[in-house]
C-alpha positions as CSV (number, residue, x, y, z in Angstrom):
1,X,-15.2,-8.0,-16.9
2,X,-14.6,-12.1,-16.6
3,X,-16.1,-13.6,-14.2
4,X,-12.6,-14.9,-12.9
5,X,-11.8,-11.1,-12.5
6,X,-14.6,-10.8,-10.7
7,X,-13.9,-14.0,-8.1
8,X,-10.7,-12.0,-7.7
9,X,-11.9,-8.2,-7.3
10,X,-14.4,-9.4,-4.5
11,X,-12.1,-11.6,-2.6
12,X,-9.6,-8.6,-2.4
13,X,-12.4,-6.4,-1.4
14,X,-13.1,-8.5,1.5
15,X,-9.4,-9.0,2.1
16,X,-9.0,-5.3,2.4
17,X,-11.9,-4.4,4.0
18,X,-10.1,-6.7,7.0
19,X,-6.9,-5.5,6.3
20,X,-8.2,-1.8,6.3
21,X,-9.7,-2.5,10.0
22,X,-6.4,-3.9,11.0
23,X,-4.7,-0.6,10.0
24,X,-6.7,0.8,12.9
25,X,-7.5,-1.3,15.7
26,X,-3.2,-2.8,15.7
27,X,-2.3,0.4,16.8
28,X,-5.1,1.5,18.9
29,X,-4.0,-2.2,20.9
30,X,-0.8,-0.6,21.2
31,X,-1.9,3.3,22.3
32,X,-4.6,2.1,24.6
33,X,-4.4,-1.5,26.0
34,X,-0.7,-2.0,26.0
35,X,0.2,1.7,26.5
36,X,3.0,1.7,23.9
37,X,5.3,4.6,23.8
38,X,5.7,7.0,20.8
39,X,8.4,4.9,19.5
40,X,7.1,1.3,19.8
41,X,3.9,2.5,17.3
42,X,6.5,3.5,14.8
43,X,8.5,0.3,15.3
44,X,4.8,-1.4,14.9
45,X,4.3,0.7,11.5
46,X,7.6,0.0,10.4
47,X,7.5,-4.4,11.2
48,X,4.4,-4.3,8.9
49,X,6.8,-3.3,5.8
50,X,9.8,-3.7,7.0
51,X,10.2,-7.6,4.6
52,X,10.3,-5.7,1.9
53,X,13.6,-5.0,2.1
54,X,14.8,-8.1,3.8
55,X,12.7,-10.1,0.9
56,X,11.5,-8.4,-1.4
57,X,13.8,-9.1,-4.5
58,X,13.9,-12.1,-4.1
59,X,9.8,-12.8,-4.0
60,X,9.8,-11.4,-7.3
61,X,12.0,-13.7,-9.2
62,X,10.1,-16.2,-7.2
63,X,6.7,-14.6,-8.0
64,X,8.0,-15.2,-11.5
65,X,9.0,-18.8,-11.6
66,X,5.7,-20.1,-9.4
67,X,2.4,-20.4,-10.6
68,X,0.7,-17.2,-8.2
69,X,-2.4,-18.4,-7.4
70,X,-0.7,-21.3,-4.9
71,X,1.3,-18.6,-3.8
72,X,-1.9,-15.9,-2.7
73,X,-3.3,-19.2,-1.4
74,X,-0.8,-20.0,1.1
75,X,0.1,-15.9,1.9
76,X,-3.4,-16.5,2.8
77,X,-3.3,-19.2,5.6
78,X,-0.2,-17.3,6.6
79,X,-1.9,-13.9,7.6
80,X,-5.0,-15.7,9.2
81,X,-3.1,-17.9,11.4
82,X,-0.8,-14.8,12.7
83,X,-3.2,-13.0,13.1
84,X,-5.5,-14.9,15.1
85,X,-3.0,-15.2,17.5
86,X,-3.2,-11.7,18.7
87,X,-7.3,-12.1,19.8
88,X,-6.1,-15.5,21.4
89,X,-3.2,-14.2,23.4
90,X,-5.4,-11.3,24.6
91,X,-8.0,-14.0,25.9
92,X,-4.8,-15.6,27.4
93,X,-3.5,-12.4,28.9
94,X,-0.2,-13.1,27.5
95,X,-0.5,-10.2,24.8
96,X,2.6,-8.0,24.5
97,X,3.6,-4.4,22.1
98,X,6.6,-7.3,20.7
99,X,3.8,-10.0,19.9
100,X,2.0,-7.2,18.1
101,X,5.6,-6.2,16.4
102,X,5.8,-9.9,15.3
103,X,2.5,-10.4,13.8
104,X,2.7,-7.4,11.7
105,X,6.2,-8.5,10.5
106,X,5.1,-12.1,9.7
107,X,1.4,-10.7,7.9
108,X,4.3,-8.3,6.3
109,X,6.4,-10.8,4.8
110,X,3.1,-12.7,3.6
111,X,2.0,-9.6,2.0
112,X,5.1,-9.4,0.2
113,X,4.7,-12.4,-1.8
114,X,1.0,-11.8,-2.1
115,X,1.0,-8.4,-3.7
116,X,3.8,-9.0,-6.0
117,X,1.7,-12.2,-7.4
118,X,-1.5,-10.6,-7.1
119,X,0.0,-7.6,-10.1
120,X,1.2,-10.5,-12.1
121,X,-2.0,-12.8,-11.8
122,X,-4.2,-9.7,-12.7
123,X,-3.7,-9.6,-16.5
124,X,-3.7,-12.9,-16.6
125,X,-7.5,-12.3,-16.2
126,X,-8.2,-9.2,-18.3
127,X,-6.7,-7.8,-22.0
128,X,-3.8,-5.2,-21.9
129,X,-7.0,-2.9,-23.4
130,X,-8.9,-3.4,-20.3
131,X,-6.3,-3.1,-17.7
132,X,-6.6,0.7,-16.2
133,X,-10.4,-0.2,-15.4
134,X,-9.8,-3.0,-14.0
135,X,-6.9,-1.5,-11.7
136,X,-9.5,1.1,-11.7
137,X,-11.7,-1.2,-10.3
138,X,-9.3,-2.4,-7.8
139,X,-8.5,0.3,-6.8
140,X,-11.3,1.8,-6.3
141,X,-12.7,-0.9,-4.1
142,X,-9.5,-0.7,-1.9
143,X,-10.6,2.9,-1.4
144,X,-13.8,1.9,-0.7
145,X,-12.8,0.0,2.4
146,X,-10.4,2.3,3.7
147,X,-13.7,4.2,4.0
148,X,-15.3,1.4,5.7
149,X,-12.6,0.1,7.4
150,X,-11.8,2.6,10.1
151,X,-15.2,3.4,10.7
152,X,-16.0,-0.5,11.4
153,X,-12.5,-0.6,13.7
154,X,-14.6,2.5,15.9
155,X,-17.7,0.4,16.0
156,X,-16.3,-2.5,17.0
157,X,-14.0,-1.3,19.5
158,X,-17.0,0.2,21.1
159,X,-19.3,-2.8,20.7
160,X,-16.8,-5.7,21.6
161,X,-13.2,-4.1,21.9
162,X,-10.4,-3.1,19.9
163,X,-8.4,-6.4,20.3
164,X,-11.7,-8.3,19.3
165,X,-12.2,-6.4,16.2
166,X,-9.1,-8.6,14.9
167,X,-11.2,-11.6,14.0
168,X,-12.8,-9.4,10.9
169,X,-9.7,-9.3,9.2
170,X,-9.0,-13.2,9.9
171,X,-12.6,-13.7,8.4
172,X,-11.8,-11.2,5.3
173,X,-8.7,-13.8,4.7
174,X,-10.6,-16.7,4.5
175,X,-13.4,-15.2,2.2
176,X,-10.4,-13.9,0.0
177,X,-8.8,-17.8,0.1
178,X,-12.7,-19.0,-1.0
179,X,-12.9,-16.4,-4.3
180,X,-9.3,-17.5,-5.3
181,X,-9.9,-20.9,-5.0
182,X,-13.3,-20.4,-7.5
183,X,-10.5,-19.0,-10.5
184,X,-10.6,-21.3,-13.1
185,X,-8.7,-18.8,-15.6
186,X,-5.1,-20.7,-16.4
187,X,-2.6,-18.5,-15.7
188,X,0.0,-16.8,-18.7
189,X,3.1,-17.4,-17.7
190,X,6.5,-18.7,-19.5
191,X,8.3,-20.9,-17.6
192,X,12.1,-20.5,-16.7
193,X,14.9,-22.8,-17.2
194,X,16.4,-23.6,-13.8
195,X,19.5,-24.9,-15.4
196,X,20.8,-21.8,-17.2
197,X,19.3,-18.8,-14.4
198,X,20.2,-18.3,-10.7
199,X,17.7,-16.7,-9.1
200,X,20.5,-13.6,-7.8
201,X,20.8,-13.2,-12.1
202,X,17.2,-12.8,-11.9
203,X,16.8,-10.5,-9.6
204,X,19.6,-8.9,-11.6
205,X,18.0,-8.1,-14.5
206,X,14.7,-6.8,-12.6
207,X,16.8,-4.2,-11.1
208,X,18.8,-3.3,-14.4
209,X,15.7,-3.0,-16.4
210,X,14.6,-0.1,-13.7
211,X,17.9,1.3,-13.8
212,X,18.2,1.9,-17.0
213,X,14.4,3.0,-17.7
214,X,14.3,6.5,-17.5
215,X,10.4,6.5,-16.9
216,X,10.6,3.0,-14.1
217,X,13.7,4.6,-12.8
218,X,12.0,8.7,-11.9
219,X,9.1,6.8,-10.7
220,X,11.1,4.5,-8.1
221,X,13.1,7.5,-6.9
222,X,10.0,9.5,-6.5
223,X,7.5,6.6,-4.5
224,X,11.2,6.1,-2.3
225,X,11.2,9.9,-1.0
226,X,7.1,10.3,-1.1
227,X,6.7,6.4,1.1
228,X,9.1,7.6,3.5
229,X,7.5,11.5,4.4
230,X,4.0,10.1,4.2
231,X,4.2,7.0,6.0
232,X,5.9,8.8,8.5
233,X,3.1,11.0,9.4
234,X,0.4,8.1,9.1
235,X,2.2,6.3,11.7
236,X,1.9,8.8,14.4
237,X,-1.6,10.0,13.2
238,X,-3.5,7.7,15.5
239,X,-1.4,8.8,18.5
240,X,-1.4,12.5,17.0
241,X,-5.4,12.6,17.5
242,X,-5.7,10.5,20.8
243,X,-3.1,12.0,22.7
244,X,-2.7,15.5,20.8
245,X,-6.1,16.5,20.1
246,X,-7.9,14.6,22.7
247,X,-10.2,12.2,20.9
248,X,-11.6,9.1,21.4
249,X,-10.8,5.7,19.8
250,X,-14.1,5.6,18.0
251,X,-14.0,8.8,16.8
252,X,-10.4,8.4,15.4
253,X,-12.1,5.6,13.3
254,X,-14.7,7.8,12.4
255,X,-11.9,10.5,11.2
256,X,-9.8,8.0,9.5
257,X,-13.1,6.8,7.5
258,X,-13.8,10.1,6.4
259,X,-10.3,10.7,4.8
260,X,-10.4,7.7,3.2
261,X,-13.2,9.0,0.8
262,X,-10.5,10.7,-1.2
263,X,-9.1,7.2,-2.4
264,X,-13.0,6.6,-3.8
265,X,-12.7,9.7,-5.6
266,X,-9.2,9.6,-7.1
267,X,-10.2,5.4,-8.5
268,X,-13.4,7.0,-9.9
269,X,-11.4,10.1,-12.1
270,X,-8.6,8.1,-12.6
271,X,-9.2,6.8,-16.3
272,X,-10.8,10.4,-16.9
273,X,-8.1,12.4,-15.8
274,X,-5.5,9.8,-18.0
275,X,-7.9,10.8,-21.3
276,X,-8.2,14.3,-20.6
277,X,-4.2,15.1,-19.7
278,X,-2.7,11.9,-20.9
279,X,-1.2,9.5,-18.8
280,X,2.3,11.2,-17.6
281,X,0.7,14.7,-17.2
282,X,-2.3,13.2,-16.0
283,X,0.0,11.7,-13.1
284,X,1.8,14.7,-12.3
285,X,-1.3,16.7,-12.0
286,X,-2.3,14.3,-9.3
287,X,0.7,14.8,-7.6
288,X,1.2,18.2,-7.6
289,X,-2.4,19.4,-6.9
290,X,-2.8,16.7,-4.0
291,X,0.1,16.5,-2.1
292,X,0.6,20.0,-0.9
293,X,-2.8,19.6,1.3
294,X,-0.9,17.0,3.6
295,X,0.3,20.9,5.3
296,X,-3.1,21.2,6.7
297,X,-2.4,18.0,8.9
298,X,-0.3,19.3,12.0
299,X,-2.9,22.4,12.3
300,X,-5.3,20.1,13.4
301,X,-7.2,20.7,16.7
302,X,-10.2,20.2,18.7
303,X,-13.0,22.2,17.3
304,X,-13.5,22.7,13.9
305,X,-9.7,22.6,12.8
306,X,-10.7,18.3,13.0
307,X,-11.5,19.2,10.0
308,X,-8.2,20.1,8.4
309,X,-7.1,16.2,8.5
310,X,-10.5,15.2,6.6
311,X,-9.7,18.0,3.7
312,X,-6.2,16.9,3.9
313,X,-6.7,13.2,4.2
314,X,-9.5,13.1,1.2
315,X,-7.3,15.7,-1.2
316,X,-4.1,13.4,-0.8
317,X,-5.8,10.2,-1.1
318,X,-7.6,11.0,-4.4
319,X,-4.8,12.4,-5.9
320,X,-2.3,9.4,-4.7
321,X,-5.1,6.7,-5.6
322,X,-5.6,8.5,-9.1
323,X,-1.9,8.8,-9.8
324,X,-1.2,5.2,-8.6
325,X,-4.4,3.8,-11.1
326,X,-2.6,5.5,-13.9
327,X,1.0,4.6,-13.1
328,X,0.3,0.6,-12.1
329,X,-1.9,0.2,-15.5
330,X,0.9,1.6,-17.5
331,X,3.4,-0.4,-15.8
332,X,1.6,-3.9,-16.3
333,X,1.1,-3.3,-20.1
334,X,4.3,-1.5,-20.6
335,X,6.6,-4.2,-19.1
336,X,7.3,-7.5,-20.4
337,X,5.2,-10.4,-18.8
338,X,7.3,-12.5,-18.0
339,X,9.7,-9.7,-16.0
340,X,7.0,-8.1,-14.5
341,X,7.0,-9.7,-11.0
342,X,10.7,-8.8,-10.8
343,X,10.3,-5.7,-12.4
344,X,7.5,-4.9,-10.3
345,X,9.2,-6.2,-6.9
346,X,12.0,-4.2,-7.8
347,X,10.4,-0.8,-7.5
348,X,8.5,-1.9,-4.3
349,X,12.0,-3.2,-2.8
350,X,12.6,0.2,-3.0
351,X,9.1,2.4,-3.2
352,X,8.3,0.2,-0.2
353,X,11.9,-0.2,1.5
354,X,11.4,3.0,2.5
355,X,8.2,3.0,4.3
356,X,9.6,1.2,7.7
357,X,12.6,3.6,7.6
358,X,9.6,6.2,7.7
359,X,7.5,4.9,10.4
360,X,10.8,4.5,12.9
361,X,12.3,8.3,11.8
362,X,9.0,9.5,12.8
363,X,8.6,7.3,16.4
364,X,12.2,8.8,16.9
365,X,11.9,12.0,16.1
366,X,8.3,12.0,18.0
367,X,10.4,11.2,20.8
368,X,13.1,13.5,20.7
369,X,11.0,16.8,19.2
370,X,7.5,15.9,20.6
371,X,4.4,14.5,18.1
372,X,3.3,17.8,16.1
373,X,7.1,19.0,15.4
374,X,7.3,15.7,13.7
375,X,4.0,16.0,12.0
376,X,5.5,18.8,10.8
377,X,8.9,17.6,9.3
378,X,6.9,14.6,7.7
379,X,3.9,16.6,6.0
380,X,6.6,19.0,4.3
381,X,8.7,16.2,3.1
382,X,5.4,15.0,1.6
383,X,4.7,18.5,0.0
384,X,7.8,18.8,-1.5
385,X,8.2,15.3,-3.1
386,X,6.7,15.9,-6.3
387,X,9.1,18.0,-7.5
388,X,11.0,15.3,-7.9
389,X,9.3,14.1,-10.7
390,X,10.2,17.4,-12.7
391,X,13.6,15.7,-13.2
392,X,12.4,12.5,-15.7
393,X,10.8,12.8,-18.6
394,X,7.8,12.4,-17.9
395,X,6.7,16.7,-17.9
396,X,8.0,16.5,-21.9
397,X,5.5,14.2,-23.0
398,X,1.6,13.8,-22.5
399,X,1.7,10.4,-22.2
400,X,4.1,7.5,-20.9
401,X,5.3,5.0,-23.8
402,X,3.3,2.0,-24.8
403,X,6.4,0.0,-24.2
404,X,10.0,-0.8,-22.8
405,X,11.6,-0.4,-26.8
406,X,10.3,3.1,-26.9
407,X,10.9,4.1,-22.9
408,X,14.0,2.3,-22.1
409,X,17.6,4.0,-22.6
410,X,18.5,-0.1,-23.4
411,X,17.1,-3.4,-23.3
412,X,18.4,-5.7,-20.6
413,X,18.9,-9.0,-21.9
């Protein structure tokens, strides 16, 4: 691996690490120092994704005419500044559940452009033939501090509080700001001609090239219907085990940590599973043998049914980490480079689009049917989303096409 990719894979490992303790402590502010009802933590899951619908087209075709690393750079000093605010209004006693709803949407909307160049920067850095371990790699260090993460929100909401606990992710952004600004790798990227392309026939041609791929297009469908069960449960989990099952903040961390080993796991077999089953039934393996644990989730109790959302939360994660390695990798060398931020973003527009709709069905339904009912109706969507995937073509074939000429029904000029 370069050393550029390197500068890269630790600053997002300290980005996540923060980002990953946010995840926690945000809605533990809500639950237990604002007293947020059921539906204002599903309104906070949902602000957090929510801009990728109101902006996410149009961030690719911007990813895709702007050099990426200015644009990571300044996502950067975005997040950091917002979310500092939340510590400081605390200290103010000003904080409120809509301030919360705010900083999420705004750390949301940075995120957007962030991730979108972050997928086009990365093979800039590595050869198409070292792509899937380097995702791998990625990956796998995300996974790593969703491990970490929770269990560092616990200890630091016991050691200095959960609203205090915020300043670790404004540190991770600045040490993620300090690796990007050590790249020195130029970036490969063909500039566009402003004069003949309007960035709405951009965007245009992102979503046509999905449309029209049967592989891109299955996949899209499939991370639409899967984002909106699963995020929908994930946004009521923390107020599922604090005020269904009776535990403490700390040890919610501590829980949340555990499941998060899964992620570790899936990275880890990813690029084993793609040699031994080949990448498109390597993927659907994941799926299928994963996804039908999230039914273990609602049984969850005190005693020693806590342990139903660790088997549960370590199954799924492997499986959707291991799946996600496999489909990303293919996805970067399979589409062309200089459509792959809008190609990219127009997946996510969707795949993502759905995840706010998720998190406010679940805050409504929590209200209206209670939390586990919901639990319920969320972890069977999830369950049942993989079948889904039966309709493409990806069961006929072992592994997914080296490129668009062989996948795609037609190229999109």
């Amino acid at each position: 691996m370069t050393p550029d990719f390197r500068r890269l894979w630790v600053g997002e490992t300290a980005s996540k690490l923060g980002s990953s303790v946010t995840s926690v402590a945000l809605p533990l502010v809500a639950v237990t120092v604002l007293h947020a009802t059921t539906l204002q933590v599903g309104l906070l899951a949902a602000a957090s994704w929510l801009p990728w619908l109101l902006i996410g087209l149009p961030a690719g075709a911007w990813v895709d005419r702007l050099p990426r690393r200015p644009v990571m750079l300044a996502c950067n000093g975005v997040s950091m500044a917002t979310m500092a605010s939340v510590p400081l209004a605390a200290w103010l006693g000003v904080l409120t559940v809509w301030q919360l709803v705010a900083v999420a949407l705004l750390t949301g909307v940075a995120n957007v452009f962030f991730t979108t160049a972050y997928q086009v920067f990365l093979p800039s850095l590595l050869p198409a033939s070292r792509l899937r371990e380097g995702n791998a790699r990625m990956q796998g260090s995300e996974s790593v501090t969703q491990v970490a993460g929770p269990g560092v929100a616990g200890l630091l909401a016991s050691a200095i509080g959960v609203v205090n606990g915020l300043w670790a992710d404004v540190a991770s952004f600045a040490v993620s700001t300090a690796c990007l600004l050590r790249i020195k790798t130029p970036e490969q990227r063909r500039p566009y001609s402003r004069r003949t392309t309007t960035l709405r026939q951009e965007i245009g041609v992102g979503l046509r090239f999905v449309a029209r791929d049967p592989y891109l297009r299955i996949l899209t469908l499939f991370g639409s219907v899967s984002n909106l069960t699963m995020v929908g449960y994930q946004s009521l989990l923390v107020v599922f085990l604090v005020r269904i099952v009776g535990l403490k903040p700390a040890t919610v961390g501590m829980l949340v940590m555990a499941m998060s080993v899964g992620g570790v796991i899936g990275a880890a077999l990813a690029d084993r599973i793609a040699r031994r089953f080949g990448t498109s039934h390597g993927a659907l393996l994941c799926q299928f043998a994963a996804c039908p644990f999230a039914l273990l989730i609602p049984l969850t109790a005190p005693g020693l049914r806590i342990g139903f959302v660790v088997v549960a939360g370590v199954v799924i994660g492997a499986g959707v980490v291991a799946s996600n390695v496999i489909r990303s990798s293919w996805r970067q060398a399979y589409t062309p480079r200089e459509m792959l931020g809008r190609v990219s973003v127009s997946m996510q527009f969707l795949n993502f689009g759905t995840i706010p709709l998720g998190a406010v069905l679940a805050g409504v339904l929590g209200e209206a049917f209670g939390i586990r009912p919901t639990m319920w109706m969320m972890t069977v969507g999830v369950a049942l989303a993989p079948l889904m995937l039966l309709l493409g073509p990806m069961r006929k074939h072992r592994d997914l096409p080296n490129s668009a000429a062989v996948g795609s029904a037609a190229v999109v000029s």
